[in-house]
GUGU-571519 format. One record per residue (C-alpha): residue number from 1; residue in three letters; chain; x, y, z. Coordinates in nm, 4 decimals. Each point is the difference from the previous one (the first is absolute). Layout:
<recs>
REC | seq | type | mol | c1 | c2 | c3
REC | NUM | ala | A | X | Y | Z
...
</recs>
This chain:
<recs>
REC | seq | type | mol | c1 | c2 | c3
REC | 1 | unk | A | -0.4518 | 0.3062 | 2.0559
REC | 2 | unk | A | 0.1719 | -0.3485 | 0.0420
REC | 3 | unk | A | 0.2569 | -0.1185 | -0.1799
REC | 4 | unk | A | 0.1975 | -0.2905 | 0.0956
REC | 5 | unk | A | 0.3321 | -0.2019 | -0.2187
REC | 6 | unk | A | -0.0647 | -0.2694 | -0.2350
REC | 7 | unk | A | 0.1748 | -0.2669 | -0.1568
REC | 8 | unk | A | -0.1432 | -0.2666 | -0.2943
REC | 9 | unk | A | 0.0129 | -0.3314 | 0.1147
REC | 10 | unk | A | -0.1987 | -0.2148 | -0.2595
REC | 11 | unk | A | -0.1245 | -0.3051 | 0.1443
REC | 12 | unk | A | 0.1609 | -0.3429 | -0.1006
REC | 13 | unk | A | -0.3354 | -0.1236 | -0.0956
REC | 14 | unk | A | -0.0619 | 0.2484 | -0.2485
REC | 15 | unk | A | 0.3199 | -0.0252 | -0.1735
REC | 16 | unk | A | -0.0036 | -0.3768 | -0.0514
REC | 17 | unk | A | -0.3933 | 0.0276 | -0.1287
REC | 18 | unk | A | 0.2042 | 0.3014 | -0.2526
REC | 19 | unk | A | 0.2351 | -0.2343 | -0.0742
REC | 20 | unk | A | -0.2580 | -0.3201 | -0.0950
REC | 21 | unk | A | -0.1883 | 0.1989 | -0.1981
REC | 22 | unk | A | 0.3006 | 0.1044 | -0.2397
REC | 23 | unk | A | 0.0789 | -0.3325 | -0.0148
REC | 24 | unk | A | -0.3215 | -0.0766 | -0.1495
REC | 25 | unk | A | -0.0496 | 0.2784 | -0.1984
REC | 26 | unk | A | -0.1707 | -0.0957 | -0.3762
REC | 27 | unk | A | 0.1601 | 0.2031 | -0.2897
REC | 28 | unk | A | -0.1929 | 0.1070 | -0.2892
REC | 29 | unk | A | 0.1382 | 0.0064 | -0.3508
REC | 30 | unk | A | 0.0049 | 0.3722 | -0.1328
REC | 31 | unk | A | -0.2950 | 0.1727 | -0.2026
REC | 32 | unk | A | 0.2578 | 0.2229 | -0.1294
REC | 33 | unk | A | 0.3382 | -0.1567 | -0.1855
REC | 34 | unk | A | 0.1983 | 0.3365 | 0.0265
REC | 35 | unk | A | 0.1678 | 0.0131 | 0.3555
REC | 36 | unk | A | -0.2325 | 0.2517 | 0.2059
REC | 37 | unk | A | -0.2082 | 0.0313 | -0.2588
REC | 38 | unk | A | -0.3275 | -0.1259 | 0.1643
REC | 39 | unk | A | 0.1401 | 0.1082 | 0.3932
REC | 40 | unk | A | 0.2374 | -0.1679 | 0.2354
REC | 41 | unk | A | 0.2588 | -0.2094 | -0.2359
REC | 42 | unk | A | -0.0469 | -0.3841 | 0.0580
REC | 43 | unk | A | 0.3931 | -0.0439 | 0.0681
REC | 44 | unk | A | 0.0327 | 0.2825 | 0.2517
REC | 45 | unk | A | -0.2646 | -0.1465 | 0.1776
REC | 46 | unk | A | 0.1323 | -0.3612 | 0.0059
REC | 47 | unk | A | 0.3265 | 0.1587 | 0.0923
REC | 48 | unk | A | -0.1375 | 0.1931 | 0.2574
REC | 49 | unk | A | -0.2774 | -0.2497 | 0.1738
REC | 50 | unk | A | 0.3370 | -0.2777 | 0.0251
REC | 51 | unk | A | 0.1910 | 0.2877 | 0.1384
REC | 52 | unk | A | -0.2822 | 0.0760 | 0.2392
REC | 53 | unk | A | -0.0472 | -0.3513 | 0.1353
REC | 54 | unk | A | 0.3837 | -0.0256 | 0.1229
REC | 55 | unk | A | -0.0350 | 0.3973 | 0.1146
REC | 56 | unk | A | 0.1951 | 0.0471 | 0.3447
REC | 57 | unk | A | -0.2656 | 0.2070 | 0.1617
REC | 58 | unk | A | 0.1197 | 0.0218 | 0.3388
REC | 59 | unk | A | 0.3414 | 0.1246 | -0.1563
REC | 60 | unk | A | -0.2321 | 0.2824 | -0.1318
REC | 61 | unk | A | -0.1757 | 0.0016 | 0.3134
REC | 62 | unk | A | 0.3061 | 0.0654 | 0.1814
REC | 63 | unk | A | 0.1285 | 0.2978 | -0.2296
REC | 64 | unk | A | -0.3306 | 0.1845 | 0.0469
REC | 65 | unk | A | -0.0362 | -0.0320 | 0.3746
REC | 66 | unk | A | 0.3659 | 0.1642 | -0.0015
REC | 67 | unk | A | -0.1999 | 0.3270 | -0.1103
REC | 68 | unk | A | -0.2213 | 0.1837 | 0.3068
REC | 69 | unk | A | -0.3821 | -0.1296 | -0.0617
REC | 70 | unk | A | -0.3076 | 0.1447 | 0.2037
REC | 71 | unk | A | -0.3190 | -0.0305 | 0.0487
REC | 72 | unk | A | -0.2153 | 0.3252 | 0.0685
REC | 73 | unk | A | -0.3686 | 0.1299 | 0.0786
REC | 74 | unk | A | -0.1072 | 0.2207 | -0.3125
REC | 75 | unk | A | -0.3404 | 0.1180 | -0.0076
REC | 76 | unk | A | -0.1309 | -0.2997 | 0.1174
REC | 77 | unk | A | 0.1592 | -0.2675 | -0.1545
REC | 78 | unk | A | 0.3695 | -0.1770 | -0.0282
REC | 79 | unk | A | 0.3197 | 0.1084 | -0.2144
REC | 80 | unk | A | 0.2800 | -0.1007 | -0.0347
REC | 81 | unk | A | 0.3025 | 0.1567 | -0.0973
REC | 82 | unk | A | 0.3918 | 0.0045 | 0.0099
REC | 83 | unk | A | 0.2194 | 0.2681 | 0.1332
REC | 84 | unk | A | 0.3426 | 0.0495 | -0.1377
REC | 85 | unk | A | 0.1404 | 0.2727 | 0.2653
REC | 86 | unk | A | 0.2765 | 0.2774 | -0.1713
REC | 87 | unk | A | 0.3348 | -0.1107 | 0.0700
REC | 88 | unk | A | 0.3000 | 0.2390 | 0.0402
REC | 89 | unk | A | 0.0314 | 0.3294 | 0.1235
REC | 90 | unk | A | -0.1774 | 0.1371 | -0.2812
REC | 91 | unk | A | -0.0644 | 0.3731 | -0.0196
REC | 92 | unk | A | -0.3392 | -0.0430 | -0.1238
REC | 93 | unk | A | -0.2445 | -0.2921 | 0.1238
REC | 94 | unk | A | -0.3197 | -0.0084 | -0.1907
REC | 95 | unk | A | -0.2901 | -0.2501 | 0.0854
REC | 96 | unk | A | -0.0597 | -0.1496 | -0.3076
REC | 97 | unk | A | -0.2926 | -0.2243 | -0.1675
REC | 98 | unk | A | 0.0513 | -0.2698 | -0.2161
REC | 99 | unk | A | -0.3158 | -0.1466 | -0.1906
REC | 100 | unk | A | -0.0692 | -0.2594 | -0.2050
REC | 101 | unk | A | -0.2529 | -0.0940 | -0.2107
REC | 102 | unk | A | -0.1474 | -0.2917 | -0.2002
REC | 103 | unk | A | 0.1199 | -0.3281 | -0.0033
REC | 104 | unk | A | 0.2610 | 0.0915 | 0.2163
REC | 105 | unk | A | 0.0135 | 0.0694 | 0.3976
REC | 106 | unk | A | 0.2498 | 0.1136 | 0.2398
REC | 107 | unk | A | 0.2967 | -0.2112 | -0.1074
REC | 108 | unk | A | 0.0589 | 0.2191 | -0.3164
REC | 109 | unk | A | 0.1215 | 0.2825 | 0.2053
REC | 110 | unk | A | 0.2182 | -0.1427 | 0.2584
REC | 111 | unk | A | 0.3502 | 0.0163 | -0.2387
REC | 112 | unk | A | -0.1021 | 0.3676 | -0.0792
REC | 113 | unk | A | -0.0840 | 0.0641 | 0.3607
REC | 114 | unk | A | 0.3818 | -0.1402 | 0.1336
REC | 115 | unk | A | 0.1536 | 0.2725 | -0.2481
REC | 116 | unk | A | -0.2225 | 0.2617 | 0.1146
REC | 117 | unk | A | 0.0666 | -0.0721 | 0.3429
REC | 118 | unk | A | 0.3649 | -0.0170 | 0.0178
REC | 119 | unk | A | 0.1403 | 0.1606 | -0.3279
REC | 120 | unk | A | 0.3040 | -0.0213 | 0.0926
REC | 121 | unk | A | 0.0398 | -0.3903 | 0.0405
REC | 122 | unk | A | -0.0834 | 0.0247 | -0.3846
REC | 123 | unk | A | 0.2739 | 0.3039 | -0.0878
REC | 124 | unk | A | -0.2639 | 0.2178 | -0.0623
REC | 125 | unk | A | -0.0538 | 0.3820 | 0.1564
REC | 126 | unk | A | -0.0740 | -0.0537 | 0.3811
REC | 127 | unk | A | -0.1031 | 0.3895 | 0.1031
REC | 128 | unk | A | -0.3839 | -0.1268 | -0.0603
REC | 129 | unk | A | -0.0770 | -0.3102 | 0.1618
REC | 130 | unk | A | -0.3622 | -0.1602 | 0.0131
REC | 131 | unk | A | -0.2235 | -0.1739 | 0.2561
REC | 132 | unk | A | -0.1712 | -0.2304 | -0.2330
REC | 133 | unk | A | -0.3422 | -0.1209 | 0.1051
REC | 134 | unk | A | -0.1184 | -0.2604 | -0.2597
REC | 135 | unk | A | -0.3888 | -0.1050 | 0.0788
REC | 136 | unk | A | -0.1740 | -0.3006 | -0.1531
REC | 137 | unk | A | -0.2695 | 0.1411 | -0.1388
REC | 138 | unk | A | -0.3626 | -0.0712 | 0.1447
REC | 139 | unk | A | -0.1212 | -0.3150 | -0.1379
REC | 140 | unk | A | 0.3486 | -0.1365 | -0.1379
REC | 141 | unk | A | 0.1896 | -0.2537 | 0.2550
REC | 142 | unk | A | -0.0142 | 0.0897 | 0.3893
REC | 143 | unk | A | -0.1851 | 0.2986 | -0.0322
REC | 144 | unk | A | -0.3874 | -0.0520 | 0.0831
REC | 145 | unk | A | -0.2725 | 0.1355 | -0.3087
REC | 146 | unk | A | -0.2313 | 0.2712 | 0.1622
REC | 147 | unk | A | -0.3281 | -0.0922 | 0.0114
REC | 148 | unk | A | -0.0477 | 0.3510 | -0.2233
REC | 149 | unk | A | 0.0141 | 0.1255 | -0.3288
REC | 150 | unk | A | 0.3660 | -0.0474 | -0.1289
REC | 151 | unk | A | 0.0775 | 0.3028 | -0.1669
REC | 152 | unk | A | 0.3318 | 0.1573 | -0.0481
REC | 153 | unk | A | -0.1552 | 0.2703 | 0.1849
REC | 154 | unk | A | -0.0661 | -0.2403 | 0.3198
REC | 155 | unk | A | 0.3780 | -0.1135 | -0.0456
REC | 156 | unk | A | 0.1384 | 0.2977 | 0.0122
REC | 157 | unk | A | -0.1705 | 0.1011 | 0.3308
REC | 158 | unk | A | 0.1391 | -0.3946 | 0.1456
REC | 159 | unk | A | 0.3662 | 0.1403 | -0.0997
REC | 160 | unk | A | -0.0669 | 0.3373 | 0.1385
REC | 161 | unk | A | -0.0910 | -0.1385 | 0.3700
REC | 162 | unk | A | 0.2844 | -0.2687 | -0.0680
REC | 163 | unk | A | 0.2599 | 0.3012 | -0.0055
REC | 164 | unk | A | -0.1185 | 0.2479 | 0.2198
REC | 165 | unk | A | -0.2425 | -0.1751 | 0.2320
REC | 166 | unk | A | 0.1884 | -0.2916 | 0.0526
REC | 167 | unk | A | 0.3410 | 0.0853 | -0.0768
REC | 168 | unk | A | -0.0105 | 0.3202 | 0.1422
REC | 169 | unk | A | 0.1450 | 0.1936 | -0.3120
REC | 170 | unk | A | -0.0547 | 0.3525 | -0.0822
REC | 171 | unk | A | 0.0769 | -0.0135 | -0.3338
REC | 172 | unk | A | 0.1247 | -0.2457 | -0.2645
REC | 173 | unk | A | 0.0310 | -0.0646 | -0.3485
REC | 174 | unk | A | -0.1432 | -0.2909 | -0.2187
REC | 175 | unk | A | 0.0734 | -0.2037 | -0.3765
REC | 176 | unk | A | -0.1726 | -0.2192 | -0.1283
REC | 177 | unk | A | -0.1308 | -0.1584 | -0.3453
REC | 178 | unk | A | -0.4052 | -0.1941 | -0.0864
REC | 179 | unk | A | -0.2018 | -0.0065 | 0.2964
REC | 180 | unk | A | 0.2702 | 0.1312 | 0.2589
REC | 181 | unk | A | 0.0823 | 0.3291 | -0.2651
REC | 182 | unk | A | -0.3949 | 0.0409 | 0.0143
REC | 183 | unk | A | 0.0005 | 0.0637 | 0.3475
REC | 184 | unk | A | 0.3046 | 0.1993 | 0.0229
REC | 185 | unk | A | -0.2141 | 0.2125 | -0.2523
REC | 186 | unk | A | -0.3079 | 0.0170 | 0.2993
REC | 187 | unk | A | 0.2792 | 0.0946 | 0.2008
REC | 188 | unk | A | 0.1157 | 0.3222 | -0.1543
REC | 189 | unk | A | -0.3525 | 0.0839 | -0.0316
REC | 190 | unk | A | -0.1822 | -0.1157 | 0.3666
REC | 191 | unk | A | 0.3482 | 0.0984 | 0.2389
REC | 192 | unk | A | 0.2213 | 0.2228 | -0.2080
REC | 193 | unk | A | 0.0501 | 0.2331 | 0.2664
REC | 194 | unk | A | 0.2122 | -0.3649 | 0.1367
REC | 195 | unk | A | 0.1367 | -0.1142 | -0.3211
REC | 196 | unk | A | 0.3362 | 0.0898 | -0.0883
REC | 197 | unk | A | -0.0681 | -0.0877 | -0.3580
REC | 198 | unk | A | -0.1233 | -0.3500 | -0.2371
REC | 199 | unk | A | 0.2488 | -0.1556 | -0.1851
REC | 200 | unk | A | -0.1937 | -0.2068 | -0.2951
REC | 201 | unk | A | 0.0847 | -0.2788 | -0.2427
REC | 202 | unk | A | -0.3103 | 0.0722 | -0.1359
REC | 203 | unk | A | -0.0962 | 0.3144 | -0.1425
REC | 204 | unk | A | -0.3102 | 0.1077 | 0.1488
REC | 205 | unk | A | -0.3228 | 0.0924 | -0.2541
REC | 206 | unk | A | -0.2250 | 0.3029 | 0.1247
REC | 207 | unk | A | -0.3362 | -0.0775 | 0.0976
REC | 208 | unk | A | -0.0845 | 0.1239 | -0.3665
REC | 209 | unk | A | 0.2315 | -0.1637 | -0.2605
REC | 210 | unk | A | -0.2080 | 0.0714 | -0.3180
REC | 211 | unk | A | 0.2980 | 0.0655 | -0.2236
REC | 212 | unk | A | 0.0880 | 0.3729 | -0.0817
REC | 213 | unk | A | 0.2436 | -0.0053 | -0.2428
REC | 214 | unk | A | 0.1234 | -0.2734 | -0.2564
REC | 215 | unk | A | 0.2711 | -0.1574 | 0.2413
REC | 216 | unk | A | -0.2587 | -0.0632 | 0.2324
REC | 217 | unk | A | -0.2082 | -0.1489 | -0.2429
REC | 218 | unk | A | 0.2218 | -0.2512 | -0.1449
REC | 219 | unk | A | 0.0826 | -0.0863 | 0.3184
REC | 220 | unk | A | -0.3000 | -0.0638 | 0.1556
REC | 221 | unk | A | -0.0760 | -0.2079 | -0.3561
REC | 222 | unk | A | 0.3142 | -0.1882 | 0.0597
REC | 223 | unk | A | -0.1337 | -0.0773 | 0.3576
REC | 224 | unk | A | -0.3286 | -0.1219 | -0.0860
REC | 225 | unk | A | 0.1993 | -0.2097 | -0.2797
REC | 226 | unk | A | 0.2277 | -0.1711 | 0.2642
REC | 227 | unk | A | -0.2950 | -0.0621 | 0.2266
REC | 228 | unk | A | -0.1623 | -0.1802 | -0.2465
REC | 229 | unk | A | 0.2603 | -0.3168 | 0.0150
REC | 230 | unk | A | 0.1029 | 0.0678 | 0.3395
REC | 231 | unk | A | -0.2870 | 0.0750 | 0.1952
REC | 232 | unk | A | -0.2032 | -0.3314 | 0.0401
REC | 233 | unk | A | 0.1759 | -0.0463 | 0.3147
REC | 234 | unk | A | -0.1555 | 0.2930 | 0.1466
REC | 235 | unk | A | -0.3582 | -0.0892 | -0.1586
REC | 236 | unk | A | -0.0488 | -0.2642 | 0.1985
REC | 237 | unk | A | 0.1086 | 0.0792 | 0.3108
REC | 238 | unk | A | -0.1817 | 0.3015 | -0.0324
REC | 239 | unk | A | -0.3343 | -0.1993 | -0.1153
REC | 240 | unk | A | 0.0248 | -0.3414 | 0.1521
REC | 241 | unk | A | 0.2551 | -0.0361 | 0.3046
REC | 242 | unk | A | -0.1347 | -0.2425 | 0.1642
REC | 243 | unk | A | 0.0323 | -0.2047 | -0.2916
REC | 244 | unk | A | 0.3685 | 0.0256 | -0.0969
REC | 245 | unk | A | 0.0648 | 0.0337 | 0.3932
REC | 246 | unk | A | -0.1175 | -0.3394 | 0.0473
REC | 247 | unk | A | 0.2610 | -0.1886 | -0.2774
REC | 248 | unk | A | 0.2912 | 0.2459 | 0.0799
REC | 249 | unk | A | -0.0500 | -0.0654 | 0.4300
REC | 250 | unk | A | -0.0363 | -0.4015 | -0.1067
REC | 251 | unk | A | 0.2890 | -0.0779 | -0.2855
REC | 252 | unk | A | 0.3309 | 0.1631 | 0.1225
REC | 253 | unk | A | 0.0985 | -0.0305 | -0.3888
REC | 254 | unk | A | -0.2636 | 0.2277 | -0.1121
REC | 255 | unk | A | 0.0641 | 0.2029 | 0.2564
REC | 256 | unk | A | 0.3565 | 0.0200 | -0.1141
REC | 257 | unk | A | -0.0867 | 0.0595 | -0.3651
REC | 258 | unk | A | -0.2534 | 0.2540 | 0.1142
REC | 259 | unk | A | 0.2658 | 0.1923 | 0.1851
REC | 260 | unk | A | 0.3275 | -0.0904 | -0.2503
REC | 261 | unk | A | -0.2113 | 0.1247 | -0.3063
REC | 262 | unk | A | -0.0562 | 0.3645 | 0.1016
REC | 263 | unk | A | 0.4149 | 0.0075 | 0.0982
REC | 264 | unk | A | 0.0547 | -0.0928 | -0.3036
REC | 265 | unk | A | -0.2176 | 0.2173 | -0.1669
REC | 266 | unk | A | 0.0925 | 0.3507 | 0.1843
REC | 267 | unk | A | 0.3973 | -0.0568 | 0.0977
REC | 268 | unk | A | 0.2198 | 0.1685 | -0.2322
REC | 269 | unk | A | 0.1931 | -0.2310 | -0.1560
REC | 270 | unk | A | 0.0236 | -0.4062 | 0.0148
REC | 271 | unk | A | -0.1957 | -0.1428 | 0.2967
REC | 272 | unk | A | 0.2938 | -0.2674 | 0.0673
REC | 273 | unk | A | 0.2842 | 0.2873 | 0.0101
REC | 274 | unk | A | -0.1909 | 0.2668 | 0.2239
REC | 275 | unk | A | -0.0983 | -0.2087 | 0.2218
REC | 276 | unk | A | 0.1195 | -0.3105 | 0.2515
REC | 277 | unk | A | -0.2488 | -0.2523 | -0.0514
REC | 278 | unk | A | 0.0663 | -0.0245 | 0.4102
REC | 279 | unk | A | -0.2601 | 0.3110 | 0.0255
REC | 280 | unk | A | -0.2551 | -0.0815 | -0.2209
REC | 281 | unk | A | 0.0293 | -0.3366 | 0.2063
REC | 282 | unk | A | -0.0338 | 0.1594 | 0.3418
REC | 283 | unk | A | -0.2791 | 0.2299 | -0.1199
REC | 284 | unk | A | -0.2071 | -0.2728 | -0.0932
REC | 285 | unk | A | 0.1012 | -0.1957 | 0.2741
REC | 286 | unk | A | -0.1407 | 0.2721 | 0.2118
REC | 287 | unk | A | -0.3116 | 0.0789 | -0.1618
REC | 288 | unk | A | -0.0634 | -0.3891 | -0.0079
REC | 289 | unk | A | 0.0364 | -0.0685 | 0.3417
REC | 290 | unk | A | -0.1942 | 0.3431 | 0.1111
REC | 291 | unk | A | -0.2560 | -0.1213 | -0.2559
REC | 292 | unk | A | -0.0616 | 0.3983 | -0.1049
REC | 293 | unk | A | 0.0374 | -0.0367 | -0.3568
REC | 294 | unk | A | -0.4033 | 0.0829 | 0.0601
REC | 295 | unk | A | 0.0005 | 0.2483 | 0.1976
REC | 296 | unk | A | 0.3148 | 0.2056 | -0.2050
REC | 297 | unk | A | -0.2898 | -0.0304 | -0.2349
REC | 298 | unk | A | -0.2275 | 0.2888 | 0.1611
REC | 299 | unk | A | 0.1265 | 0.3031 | -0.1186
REC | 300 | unk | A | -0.1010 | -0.0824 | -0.3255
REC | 301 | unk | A | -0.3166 | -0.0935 | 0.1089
REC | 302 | unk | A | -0.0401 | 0.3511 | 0.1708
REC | 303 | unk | A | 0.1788 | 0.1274 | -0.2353
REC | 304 | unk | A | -0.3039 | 0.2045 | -0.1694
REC | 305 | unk | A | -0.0753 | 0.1459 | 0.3331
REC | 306 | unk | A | 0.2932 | 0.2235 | 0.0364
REC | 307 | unk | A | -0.0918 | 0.3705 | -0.0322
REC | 308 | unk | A | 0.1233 | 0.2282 | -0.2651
REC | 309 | unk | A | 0.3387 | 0.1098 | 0.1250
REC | 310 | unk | A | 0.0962 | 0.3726 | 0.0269
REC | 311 | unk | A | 0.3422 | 0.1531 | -0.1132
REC | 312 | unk | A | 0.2746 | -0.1489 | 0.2210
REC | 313 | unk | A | 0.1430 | 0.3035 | 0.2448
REC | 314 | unk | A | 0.2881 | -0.1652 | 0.1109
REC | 315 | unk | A | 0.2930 | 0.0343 | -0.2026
REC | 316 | unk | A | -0.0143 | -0.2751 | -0.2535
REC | 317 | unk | A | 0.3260 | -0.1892 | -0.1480
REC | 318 | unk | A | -0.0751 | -0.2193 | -0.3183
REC | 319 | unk | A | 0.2599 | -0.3166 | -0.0092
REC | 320 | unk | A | -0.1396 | -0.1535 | -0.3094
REC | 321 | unk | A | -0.0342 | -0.3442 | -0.0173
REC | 322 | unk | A | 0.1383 | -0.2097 | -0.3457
REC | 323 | unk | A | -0.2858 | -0.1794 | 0.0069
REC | 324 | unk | A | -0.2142 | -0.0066 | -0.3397
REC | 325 | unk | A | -0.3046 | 0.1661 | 0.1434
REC | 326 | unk | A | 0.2123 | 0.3295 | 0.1094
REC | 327 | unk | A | 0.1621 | -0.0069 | -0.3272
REC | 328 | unk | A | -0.0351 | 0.3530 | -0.1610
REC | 329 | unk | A | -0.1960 | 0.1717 | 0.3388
REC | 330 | unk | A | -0.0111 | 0.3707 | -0.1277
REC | 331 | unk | A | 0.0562 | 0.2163 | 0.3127
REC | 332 | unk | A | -0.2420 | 0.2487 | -0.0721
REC | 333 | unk | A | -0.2473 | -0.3171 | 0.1549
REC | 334 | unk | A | 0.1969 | 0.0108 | 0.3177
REC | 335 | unk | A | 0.0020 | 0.3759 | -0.0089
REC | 336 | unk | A | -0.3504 | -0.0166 | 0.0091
REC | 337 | unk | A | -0.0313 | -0.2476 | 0.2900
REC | 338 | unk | A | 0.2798 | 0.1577 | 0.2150
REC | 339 | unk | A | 0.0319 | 0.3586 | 0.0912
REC | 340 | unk | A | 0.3311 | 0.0233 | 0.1203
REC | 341 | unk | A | 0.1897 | -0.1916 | -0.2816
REC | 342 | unk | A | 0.3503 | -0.0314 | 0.1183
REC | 343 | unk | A | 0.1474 | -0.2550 | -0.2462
REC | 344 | unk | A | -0.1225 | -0.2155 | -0.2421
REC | 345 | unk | A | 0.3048 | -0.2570 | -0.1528
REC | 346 | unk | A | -0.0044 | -0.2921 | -0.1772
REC | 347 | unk | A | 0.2090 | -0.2876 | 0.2517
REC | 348 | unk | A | 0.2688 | -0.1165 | -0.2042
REC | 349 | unk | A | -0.0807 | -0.3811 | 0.0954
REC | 350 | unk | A | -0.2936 | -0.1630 | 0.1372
REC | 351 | unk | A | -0.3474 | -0.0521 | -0.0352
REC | 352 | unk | A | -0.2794 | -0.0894 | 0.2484
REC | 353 | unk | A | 0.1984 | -0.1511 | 0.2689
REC | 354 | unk | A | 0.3046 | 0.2623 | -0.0385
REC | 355 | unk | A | 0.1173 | -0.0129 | 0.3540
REC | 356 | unk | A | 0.0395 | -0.3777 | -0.0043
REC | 357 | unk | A | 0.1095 | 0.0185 | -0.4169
REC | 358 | unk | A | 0.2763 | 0.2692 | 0.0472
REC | 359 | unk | A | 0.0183 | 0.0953 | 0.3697
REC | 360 | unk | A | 0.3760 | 0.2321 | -0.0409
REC | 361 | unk | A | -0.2272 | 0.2372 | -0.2272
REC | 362 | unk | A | -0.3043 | -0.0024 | 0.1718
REC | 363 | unk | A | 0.1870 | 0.0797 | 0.2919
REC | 364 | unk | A | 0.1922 | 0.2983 | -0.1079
REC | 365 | unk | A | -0.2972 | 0.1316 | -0.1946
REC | 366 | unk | A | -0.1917 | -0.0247 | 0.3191
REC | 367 | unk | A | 0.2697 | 0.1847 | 0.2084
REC | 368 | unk | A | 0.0465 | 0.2284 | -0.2952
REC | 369 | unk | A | -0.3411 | 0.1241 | 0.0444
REC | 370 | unk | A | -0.0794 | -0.0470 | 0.3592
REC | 371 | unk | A | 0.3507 | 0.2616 | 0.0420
REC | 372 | unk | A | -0.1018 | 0.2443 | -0.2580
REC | 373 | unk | A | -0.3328 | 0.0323 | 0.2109
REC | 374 | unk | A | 0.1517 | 0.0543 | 0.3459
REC | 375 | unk | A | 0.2917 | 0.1988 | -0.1488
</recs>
């Protein structure tokens, strides 16, 4: 296996091309009077394309080559990750996965990764301490798309060989919400004899979720209801990638409103006060110049090839997100899906992106867990 450090230098070149563009970016008037009401609001995106254009990138670029970045072999193709070593003399050090999801990549996790790492820097109780590896997920930034089926199935197996073959662990433990929570779920089914346990912001469904009693239907109903004004998104990248792939990789303001409408959408509470507009300016900043926004696309493409998955084995943690699709998740679902049920709470604040949103709870909710597991 090789692996070998990495740092992000985006080229000059490619910045100042970013940079013309915004400059000549061509506003549309809104279908939609009420703000949000027909996707990204016009001002936020004015606000943000102006703040974008005067962005100090390499300031950015500094703060993330401060973290440990590498390069590594897995199953044939190139990820990327960052390793945030435990810090301390720590009673307990547990290698730990962080995963993200969709629209999101590797910077989401590195505030929650710092208090993981070295609890006590952060007041917090220092007899567990992780070592945090944080991949980007195949397809999204520096890690290469497999020229294979992208199922959460086939990323699971990538993370597997990332921690053991690679990284030499024995054993380690994994969160994770969207995509990244998926294959923590393939996880606790393919290598649970190497999982310590999944931690989940979203609660997993069973491979049959037909509802069984009337919680689970009106649940399910409620789902189906929400999908129906939130799902286009999906739709189309599902049914014509290519086609959205093209604008988004060409306009850096629709790529921005592509990204900025799903934060808004799934954080819990108002976009501007969870989060610094400084990270939803370095993610797109990232996917821009990596030009991936396509290929972040494939799971969804492949997304109707992944198998039926069998009951979880690992021990399972539910850290449900506030986001409205988990709203009202009864647990006899996740009962269903996992078979070792350890815990299944509701987090007392943050959705989708709940390490980046609220990063203290997340953190002791993780270590919460993670300790009640290795007693």
């Amino acid at each position: 296996m090789t692996i070998e450090p990495f740092r992000i230098a985006l080229p000059d070149d490619v910045l100042a091309d970013l940079r013309d563009r915004l400059a000549r970016t061509r506003f549309l008037p809104p279908l939609d009077s009420t703000p949000w009401g027909g996707g990204i609001d016009a001002d936020t995106l004015h606000e943000l394309v102006a703040a974008w254009a005067g962005f100090d990138w390499r300031g950015q670029e500094e703060r993330l080559n401060s973290y440990d970045q590498y390069l590594a072999d897995v199953n044939g193709h190139r990820m990327h990750f960052v390793r945030i070593p435990a810090a301390g003399s720590a009673e307990q050090r547990v290698p730990l996965l962080l995963l993200h999801g969709w629209p999101s990549a590797f910077t989401e996790y590195l505030p929650l990764g710092e208090r993981l790492a070295n609890p006590a820097a952060f007041g917090s109780d220092a007899r567990i301490a992780f070592d945090v590896v944080i991949p980007s997920l195949p397809g999204f930034l520096f890690s290469d798309l497999p020229d294979r089926l992208l199922t959460r199935q086939a990323i699971a197996d990538d993370l597997h060989e990332l921690m053991t073959g690679v990284l030499g662990y024995d054993r380690y433990a994994a969160f994770g919400g969207d995509i990244g929570g998926g294959a923590a779920t393939w996880l606790g089914v393919d290598h649970a004899d190497r999982v310590i346990g999944v931690q989940l912001l979203n609660a997993p469904f069973p491979a049959d979720a037909s509802p069984q009693s009337e919680e689970e239907r009106v649940y399910l109903a409620a789902v189906d209801a929400y999908d129906a004004t939130d799902g286009g998104y999906s739709e189309i990248m599902l049914t014509r990638p290519d086609t959205i792939a093209a604008a988004l990789n060409d306009s850096p303001a629709g790529l921005l409103a592509w990204i900025v409408d799903k934060w808004h959408d799934w954080v819990d509470g108002d976009l501007d006060r969870m989060i610094e507009p400084d990270a939803l300016l370095t993610l797109a900043t990232l996917y821009w110049a990596t030009e991936s926004i396509g290929t972040s696309f494939r799971q969804y493409v492949d997304y109707e090839h992944n198998p039926p998955r069998p009951p979880i084995a690992a021990p399972v943690g539910v850290y449900l997100s506030r986001e409205p699709v988990m709203a009202g998740f009864p647990r006899s679902l996740a009962e269903r899906a996992a078979s070792d049920l350890r815990e299944f709470v509701v987090t007392p604040g943050g959705g989708h992106f709940a390490g980046l949103e609220r990063p203290e709870l997340t953190a002791e909710a993780i270590r919460g867990f993670f300790g009640s597991l290795l007693g």
